[in-house]
Backbone of each chain as ProteinMPNN parsed JSONL, in Angstrom:
{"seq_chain_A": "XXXXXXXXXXXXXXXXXXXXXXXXXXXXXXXXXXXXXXXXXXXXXXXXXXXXXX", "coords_chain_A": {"N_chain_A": [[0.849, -1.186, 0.0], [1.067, 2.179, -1.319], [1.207, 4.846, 0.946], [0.898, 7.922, 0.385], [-1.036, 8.692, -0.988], [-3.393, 8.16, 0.821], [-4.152, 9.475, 3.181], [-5.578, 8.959, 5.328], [-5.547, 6.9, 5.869], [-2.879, 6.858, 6.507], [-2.93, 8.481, 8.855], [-4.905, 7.101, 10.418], [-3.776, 4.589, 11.074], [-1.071, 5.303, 12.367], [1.198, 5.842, 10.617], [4.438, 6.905, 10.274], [6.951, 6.38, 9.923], [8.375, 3.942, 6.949], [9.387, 1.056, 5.918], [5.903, 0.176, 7.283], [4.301, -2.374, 9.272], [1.049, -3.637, 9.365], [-0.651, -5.884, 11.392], [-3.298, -7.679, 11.098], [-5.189, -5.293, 12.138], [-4.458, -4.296, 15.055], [-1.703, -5.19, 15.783], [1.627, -3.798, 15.268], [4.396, -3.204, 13.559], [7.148, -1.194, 12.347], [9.671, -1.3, 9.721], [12.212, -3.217, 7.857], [12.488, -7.166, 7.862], [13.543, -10.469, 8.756], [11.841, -13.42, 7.844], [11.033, -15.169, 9.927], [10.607, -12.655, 11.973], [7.688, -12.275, 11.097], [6.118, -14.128, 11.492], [5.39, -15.016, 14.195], [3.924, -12.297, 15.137], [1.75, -12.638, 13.232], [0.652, -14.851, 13.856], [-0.3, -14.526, 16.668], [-2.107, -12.342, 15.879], [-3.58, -13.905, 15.003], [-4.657, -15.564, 16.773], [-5.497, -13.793, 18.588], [-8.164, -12.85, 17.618], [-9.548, -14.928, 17.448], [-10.47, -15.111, 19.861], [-11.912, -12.316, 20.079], [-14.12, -12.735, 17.918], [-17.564, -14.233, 18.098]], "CA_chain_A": [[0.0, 0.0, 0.0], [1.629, 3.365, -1.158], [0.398, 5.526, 1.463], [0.825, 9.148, 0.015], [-2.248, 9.218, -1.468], [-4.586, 8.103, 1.614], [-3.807, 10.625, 4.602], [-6.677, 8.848, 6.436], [-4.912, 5.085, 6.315], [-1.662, 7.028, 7.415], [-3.054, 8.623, 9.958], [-5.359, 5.737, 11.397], [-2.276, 3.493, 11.492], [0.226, 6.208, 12.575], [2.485, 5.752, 9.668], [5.453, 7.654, 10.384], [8.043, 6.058, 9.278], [8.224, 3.121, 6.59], [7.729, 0.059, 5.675], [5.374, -0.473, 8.784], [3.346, -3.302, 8.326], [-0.449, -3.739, 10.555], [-1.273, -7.475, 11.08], [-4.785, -7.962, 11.88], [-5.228, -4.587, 12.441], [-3.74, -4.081, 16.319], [0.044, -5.066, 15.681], [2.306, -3.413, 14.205], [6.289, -2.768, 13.507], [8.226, -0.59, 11.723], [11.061, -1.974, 8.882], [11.96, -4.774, 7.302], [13.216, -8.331, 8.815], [13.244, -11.894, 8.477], [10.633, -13.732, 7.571], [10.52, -15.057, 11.521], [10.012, -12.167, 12.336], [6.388, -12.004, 11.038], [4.976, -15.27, 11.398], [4.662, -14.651, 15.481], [2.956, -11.583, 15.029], [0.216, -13.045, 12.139], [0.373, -16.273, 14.986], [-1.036, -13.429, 17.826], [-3.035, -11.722, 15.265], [-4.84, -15.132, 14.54], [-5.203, -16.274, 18.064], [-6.394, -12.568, 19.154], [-9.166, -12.713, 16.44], [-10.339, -16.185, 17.842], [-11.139, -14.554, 20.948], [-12.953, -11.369, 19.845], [-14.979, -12.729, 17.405], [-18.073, -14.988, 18.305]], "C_chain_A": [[0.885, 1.237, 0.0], [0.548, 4.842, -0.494], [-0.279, 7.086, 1.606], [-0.147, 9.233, -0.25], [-3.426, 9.212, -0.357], [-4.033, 8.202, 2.731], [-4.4, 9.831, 5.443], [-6.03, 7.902, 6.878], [-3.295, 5.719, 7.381], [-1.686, 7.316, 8.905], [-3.932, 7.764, 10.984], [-4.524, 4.418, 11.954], [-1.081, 4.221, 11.505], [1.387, 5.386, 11.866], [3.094, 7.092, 9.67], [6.488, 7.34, 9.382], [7.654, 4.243, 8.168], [9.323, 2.025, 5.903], [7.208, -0.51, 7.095], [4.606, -1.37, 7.876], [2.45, -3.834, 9.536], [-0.726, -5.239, 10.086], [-2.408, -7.496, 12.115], [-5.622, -6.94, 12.68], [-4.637, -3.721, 14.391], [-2.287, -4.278, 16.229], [0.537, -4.441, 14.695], [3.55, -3.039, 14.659], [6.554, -2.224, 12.507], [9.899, -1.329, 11.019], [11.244, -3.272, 8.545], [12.971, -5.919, 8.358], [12.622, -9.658, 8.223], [12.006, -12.665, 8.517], [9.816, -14.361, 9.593], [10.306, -14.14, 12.091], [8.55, -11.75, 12.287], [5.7, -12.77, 11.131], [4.762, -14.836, 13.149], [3.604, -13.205, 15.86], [1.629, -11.39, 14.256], [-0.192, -14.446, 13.295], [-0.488, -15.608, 16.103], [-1.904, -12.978, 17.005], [-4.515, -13.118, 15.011], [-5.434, -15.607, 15.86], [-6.217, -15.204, 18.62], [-7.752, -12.674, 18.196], [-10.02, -13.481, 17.061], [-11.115, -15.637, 18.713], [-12.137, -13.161, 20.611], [-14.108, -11.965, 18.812], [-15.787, -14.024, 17.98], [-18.973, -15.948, 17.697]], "O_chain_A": [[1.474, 1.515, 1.045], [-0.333, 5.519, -1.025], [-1.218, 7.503, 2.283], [-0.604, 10.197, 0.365], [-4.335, 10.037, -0.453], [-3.474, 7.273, 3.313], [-3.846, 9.826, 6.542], [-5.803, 7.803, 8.084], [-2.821, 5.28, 8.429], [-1.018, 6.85, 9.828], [-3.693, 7.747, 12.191], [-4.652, 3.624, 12.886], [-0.127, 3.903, 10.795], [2.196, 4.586, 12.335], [2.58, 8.131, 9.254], [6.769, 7.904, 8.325], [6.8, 3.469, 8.601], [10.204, 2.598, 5.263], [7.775, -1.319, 7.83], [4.324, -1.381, 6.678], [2.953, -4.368, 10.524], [-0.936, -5.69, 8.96], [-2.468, -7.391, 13.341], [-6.447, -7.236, 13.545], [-4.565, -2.5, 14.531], [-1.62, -3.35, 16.688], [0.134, -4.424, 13.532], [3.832, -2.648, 15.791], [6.159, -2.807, 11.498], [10.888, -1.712, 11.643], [10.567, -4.245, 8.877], [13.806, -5.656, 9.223], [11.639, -9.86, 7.511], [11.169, -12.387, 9.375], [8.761, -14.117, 10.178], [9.643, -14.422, 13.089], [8.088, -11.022, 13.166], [4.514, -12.51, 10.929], [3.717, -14.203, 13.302], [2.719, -13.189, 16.716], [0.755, -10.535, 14.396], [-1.344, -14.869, 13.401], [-1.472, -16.264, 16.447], [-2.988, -13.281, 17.504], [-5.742, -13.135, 14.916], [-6.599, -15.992, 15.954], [-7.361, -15.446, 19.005], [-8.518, -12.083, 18.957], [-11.148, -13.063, 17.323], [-12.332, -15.586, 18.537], [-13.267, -13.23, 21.094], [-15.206, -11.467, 19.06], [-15.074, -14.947, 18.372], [-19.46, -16.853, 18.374]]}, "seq_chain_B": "XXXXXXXXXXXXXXXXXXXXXXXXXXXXXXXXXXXXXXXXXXXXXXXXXXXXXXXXXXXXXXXXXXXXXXXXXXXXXXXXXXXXXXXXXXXXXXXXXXXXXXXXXXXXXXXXXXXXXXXXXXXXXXXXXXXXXXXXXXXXXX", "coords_chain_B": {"N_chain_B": [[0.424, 7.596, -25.621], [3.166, 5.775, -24.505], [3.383, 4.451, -20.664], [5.657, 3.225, -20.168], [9.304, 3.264, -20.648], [10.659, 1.549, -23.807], [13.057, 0.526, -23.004], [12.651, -0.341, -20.81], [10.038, -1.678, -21.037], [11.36, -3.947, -22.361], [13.073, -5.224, -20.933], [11.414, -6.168, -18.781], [10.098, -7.86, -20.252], [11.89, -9.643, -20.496], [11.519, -10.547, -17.606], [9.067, -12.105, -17.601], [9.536, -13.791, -18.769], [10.308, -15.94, -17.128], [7.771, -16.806, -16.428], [5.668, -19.174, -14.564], [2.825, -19.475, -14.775], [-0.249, -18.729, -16.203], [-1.175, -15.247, -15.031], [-3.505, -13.382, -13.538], [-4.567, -9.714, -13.686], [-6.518, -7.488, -11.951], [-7.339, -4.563, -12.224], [-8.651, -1.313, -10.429], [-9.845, 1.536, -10.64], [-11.244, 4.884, -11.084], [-12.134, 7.465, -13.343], [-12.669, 10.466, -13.081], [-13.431, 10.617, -10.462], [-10.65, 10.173, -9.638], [-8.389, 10.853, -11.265], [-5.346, 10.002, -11.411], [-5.642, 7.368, -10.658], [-6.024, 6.858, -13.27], [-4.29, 6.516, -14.612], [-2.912, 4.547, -13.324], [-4.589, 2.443, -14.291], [-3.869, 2.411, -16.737], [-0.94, 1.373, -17.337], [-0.803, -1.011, -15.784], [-2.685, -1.922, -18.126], [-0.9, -2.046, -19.908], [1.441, -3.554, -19.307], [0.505, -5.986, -18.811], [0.159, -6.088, -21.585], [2.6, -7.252, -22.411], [3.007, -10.109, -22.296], [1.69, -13.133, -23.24], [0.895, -14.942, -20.969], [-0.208, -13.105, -19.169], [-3.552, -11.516, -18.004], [-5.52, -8.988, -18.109], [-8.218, -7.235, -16.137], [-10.104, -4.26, -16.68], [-11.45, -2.474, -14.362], [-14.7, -0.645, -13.176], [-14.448, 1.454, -10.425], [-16.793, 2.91, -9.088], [-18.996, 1.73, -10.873], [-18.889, -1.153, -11.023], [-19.634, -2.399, -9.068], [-20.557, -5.053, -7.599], [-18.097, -6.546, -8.527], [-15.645, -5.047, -7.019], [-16.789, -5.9, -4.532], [-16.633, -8.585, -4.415], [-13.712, -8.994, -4.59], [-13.092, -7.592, -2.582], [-12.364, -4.751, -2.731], [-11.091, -1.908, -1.414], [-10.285, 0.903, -1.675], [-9.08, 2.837, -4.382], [-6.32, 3.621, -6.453], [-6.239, 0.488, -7.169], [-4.966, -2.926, -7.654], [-5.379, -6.507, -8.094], [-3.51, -9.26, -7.594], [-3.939, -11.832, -9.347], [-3.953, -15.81, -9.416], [-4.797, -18.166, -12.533], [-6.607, -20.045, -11.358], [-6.732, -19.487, -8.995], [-6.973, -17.351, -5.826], [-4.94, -15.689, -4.391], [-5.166, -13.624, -2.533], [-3.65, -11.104, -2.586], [-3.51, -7.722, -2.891], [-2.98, -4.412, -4.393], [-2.397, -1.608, -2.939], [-2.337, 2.11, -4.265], [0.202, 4.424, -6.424], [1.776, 2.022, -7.906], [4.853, 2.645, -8.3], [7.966, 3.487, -8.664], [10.441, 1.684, -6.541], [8.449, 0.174, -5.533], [7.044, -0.509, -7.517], [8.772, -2.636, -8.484], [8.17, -4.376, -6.807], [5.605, -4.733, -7.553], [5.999, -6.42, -9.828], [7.283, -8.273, -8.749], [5.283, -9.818, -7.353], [3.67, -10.676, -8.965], [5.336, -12.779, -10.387], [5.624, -14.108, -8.496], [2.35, -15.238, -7.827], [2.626, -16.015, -10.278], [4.042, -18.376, -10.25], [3.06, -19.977, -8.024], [4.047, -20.137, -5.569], [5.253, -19.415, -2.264], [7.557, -18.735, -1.519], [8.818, -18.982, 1.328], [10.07, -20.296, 4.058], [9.795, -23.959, 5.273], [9.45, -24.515, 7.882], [8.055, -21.91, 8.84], [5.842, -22.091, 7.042], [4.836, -24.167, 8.5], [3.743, -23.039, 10.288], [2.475, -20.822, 9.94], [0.364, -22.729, 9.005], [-1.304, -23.94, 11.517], [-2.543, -22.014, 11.823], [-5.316, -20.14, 13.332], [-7.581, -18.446, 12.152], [-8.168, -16.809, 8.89], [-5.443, -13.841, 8.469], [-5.253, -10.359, 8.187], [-2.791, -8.616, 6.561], [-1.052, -5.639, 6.291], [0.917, -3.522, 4.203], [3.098, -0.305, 4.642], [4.085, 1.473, 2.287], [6.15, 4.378, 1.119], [6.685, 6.479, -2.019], [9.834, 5.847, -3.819]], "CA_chain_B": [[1.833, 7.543, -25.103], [3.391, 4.683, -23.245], [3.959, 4.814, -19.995], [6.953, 2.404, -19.622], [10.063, 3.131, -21.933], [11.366, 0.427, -24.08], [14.081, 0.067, -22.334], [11.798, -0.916, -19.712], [9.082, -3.038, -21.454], [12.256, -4.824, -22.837], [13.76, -5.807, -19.521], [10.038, -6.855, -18.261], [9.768, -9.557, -21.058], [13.005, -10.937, -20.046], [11.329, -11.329, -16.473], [8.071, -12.476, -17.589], [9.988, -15.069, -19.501], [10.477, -17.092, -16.357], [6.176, -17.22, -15.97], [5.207, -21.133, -14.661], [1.489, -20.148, -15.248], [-0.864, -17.818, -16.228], [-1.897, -14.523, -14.238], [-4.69, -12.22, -14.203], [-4.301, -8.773, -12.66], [-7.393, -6.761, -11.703], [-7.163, -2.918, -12.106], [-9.623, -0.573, -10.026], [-9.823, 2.693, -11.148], [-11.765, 5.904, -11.423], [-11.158, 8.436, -13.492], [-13.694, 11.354, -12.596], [-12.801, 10.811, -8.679], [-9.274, 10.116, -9.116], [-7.818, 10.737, -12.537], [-4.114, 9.473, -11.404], [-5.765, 5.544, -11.037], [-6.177, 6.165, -14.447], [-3.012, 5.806, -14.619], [-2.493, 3.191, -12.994], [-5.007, 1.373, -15.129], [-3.099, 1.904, -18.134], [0.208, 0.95, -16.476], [-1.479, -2.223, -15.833], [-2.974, -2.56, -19.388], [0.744, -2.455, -20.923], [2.3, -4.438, -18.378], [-0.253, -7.049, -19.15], [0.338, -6.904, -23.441], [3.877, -7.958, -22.274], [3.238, -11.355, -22.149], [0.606, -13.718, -23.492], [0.401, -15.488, -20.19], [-0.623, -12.008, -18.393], [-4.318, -10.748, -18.481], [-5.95, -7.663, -17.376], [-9.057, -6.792, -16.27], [-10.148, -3.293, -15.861], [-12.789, -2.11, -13.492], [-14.59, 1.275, -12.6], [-14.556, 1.198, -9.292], [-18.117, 3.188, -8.679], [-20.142, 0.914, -11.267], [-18.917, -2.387, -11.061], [-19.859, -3.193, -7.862], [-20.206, -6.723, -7.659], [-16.398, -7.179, -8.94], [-15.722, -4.53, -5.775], [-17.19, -7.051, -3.241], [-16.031, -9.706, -4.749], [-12.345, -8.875, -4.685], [-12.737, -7.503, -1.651], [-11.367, -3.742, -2.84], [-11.291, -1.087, -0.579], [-10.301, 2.101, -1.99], [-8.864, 3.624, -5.474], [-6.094, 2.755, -7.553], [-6.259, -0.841, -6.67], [-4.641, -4.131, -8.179], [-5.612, -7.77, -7.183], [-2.722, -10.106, -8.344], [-4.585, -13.333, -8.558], [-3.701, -16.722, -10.459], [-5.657, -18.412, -13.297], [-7.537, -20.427, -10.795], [-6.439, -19.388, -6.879], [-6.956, -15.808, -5.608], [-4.461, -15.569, -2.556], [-5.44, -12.446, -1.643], [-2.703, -10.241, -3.004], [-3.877, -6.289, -3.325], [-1.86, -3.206, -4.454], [-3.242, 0.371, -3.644], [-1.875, 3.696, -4.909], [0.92, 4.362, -7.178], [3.191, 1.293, -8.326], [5.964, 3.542, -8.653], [9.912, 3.07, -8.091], [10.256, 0.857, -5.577], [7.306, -0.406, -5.636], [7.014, -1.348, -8.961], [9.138, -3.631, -8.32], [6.92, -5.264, -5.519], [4.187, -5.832, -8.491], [6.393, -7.759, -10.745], [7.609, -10.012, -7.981], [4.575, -10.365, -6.827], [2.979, -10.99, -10.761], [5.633, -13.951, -10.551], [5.255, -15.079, -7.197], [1.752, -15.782, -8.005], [2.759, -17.424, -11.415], [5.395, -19.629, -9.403], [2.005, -20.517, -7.105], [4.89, -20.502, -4.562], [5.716, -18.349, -1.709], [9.195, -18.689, -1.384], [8.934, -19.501, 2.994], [10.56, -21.082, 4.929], [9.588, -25.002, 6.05], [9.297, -23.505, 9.183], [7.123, -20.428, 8.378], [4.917, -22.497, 6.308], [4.402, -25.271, 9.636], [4.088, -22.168, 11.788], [0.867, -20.76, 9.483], [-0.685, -24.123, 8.489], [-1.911, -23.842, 12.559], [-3.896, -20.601, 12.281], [-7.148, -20.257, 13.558], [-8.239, -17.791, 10.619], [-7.378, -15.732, 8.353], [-5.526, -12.474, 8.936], [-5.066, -9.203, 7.111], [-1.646, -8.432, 6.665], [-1.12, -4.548, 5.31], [2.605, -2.973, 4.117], [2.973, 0.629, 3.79], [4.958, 2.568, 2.058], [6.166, 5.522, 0.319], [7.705, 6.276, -3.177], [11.345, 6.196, -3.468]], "C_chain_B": [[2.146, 6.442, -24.693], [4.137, 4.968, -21.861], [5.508, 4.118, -19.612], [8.114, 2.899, -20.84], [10.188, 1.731, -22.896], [11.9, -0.132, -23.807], [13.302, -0.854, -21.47], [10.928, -2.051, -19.632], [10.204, -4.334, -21.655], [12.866, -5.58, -21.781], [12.432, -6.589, -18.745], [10.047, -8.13, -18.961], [10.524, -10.594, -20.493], [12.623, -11.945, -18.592], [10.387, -12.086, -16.429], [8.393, -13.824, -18.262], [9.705, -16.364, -18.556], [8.702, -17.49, -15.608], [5.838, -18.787, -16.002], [3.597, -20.966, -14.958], [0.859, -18.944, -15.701], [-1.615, -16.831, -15.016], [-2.227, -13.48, -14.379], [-4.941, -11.048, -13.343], [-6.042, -7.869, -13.371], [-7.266, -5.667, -11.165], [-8.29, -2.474, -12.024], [-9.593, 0.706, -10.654], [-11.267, 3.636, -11.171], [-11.572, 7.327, -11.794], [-11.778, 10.101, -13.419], [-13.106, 12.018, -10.919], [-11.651, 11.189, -8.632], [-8.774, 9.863, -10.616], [-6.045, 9.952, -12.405], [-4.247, 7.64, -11.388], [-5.792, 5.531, -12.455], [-4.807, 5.852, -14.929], [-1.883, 4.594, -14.584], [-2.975, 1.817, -13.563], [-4.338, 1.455, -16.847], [-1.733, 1.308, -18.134], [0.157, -0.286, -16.309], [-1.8, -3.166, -17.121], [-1.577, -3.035, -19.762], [1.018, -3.089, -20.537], [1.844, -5.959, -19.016], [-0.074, -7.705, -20.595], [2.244, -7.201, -23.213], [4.092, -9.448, -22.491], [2.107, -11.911, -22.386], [-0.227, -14.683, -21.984], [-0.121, -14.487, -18.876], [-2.049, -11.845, -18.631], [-4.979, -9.895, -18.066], [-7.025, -7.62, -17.424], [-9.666, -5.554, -15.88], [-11.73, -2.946, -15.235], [-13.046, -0.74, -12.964], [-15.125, 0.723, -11.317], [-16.171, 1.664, -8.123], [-19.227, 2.019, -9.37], [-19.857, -0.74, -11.394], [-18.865, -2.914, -9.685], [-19.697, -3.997, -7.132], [-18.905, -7.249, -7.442], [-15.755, -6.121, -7.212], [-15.945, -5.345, -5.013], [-16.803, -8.256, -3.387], [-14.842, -9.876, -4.141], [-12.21, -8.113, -3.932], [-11.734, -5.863, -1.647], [-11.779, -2.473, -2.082], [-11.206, 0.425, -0.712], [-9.393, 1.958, -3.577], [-7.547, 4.166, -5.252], [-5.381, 1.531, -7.004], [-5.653, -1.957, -7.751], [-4.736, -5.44, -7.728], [-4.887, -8.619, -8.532], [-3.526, -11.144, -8.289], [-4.261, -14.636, -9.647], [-4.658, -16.998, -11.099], [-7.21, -19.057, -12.085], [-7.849, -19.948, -9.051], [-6.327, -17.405, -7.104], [-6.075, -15.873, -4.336], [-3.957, -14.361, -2.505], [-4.785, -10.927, -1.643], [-3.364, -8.748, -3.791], [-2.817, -5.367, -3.272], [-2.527, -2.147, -3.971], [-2.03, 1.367, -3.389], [-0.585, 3.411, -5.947], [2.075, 2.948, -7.478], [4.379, 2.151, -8.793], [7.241, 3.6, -8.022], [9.694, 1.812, -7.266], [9.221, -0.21, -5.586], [6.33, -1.104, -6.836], [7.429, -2.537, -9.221], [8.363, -4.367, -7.864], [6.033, -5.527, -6.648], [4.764, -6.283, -9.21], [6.96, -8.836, -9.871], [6.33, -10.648, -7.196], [3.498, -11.043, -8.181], [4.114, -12.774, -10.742], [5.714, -14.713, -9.562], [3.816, -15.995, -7.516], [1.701, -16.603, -9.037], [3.316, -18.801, -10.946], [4.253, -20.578, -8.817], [2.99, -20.592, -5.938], [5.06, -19.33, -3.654], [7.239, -17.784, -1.281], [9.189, -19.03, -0.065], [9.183, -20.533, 3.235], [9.918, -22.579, 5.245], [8.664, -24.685, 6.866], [7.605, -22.604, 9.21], [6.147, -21.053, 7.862], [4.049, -23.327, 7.592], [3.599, -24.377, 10.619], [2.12, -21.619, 11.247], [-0.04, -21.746, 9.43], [-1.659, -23.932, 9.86], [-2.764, -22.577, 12.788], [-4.842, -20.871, 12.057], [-7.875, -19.695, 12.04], [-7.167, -16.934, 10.273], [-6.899, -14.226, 8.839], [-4.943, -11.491, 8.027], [-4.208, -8.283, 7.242], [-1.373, -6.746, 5.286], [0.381, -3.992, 5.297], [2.451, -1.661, 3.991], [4.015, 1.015, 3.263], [5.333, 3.588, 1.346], [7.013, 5.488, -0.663], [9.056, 6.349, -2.605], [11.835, 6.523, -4.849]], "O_chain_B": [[1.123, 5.834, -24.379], [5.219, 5.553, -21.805], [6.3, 4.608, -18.808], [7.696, 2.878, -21.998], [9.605, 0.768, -22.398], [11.779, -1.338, -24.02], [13.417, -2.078, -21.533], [10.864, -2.971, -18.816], [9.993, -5.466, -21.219], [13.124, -6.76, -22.022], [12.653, -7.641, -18.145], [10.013, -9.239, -18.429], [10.261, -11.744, -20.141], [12.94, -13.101, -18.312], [10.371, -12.887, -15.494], [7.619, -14.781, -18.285], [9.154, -17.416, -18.882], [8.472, -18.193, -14.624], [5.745, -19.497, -17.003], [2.967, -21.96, -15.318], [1.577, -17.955, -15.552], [-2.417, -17.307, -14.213], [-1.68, -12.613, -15.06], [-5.508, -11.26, -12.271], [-6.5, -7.71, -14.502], [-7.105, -5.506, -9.955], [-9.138, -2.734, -12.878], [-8.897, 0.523, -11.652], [-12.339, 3.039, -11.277], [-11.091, 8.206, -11.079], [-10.981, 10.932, -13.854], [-12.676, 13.074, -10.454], [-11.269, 12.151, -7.966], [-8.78, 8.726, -11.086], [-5.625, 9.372, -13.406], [-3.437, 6.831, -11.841], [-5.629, 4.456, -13.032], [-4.474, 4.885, -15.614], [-0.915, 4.083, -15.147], [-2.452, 0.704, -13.532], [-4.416, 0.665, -17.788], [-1.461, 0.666, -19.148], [1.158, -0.885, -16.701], [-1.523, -4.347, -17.332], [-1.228, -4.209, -19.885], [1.085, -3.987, -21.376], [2.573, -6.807, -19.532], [-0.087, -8.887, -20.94], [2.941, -7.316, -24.221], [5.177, -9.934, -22.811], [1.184, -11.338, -21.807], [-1.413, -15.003, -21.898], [-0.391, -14.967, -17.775], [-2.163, -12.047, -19.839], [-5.113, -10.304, -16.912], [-7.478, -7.878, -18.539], [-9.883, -5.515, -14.669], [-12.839, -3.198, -15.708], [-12.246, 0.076, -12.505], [-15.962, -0.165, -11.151], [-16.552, 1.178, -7.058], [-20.107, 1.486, -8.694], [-20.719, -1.463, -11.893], [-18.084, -3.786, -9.302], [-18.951, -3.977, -6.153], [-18.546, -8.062, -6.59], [-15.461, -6.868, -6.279], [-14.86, -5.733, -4.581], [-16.638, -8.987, -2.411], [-14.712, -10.725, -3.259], [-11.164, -7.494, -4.122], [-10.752, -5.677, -0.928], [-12.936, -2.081, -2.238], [-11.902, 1.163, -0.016], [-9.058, 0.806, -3.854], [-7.307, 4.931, -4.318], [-4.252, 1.511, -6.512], [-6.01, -1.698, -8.901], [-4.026, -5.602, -6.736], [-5.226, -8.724, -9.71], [-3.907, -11.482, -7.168], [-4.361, -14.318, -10.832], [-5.684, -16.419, -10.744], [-8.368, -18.642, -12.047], [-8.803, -20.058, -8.28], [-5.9, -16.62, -7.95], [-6.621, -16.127, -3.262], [-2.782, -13.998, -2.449], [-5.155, -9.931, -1.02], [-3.64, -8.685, -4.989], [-1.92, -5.372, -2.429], [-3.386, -1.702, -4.733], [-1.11, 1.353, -2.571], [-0.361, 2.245, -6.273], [3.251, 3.114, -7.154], [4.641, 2.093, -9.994], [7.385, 3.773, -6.812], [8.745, 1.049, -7.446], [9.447, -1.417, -5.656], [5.36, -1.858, -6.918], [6.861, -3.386, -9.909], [7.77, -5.136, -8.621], [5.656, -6.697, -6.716], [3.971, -7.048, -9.76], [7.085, -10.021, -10.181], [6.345, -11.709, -6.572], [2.646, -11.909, -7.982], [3.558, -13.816, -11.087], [5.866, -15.929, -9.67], [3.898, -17.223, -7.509], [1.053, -17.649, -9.051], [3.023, -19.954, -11.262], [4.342, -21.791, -9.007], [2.528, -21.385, -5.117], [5.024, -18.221, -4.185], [7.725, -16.728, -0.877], [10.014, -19.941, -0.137], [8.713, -21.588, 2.809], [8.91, -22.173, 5.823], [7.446, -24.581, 6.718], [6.456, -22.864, 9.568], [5.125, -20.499, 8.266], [2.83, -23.192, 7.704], [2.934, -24.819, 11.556], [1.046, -21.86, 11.799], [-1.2, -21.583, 9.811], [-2.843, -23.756, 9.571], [-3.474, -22.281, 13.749], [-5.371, -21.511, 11.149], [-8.472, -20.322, 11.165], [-6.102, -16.519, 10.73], [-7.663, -13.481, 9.452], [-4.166, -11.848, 7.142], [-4.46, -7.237, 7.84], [-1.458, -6.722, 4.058], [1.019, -4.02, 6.349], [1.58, -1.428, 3.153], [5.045, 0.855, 3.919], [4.383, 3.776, 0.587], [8.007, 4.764, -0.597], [9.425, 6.707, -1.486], [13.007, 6.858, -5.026]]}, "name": "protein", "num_of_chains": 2, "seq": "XXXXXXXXXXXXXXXXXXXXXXXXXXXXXXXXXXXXXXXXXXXXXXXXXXXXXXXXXXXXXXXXXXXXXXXXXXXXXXXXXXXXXXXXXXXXXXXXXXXXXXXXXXXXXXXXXXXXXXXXXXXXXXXXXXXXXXXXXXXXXXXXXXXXXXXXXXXXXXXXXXXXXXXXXXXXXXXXXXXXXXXXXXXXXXXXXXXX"}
């Protein structure tokens, strides 16, 4: 998502600096990294989900 | 006009060479609202007469509705990489430009590949999710 064009997405997911990247809408990090680094935060994003939705 | 040079289209073929299947990119656009998607839907068209195993479909993003809900598109100028038969889920929005241009031709042959390139690992680690989740990148030209 190039975010210049939609102010609203930047500013609803305080994009400051980039590449941030929002998993499941509540997490998020700043920059790039190894692919381990993103499977535990889509692993929390999936478990958190379980629980809010009914 | 075209938007890509020669130079440019010419170096694309070479990458599209290595295509294992056919894939069909879906361009949003409106050009009333947002005259710069139109852009992006012609950007798209060309990209697409690059290669016989590419195909494009374009969409106005106010009257085609349906294709909107379908494909799951959220705002304007949109791209949904998706293979001949499998959609996994792959959306662009706003400018493909520098940088990021890149990102839609590796992601145009990722989905040809049908492969993700991950890890063993990484793959064992997803297979266990509860549901799906909606993984967004941002970033800015370069």
């Amino acid at each position: 998502m190039e975010v210049t064009g939609y102010p609203d997405l930047a500013q609803k997911y305080h994009v400051s600096s980039v590449p941030k990247t929002v998993v499941g809408e509540t997490i998020e990090f700043v920059g790039a990294g190894p692919e381990s680094m993103l499977l535990k935060p889509v692993q929390q994003a999936a478990a958190a989900n379980s629980s809010l939705i009914v | 006009m075209a938007l890509m040079t020669e130079e440019v289209a010419a170096q694309l073929k070479g990458e599209f060479a290595q295509l294992a299947n056919p894939v069909r990119l879906a361009v949003f656009s409106q050009a009333l609202a947002d005259p710069e998607s139109e852009q992006v839907r012609r950007l798209v068209e060309e990209l697409a007469g690059l290669d016989p195993r590419l195909s494009v479909e374009s969409y106005n993003f106010v009257l085609d509705k349906e294709k909107v809900e379908e494909l799951g598109i959220a705002r304007i100028p949109a791209i949904a990489i998706m293979g001949a038969e499998k959609d996994y889920g792959i959306r662009m929005y706003g400018l493909p430009s520098g940088y990021e241009f890149g990102t839609l031709v590796e992601a145009i042959l990722d989905v040809s590949r049908g492969d993700s390139g991950l890890s063993e690992e990484t793959r064992a680690g997803l297979k266990e999710l509860a549901r799906p989740v909606h993984l967004q990148v941002f970033s800015t030209p370069t």
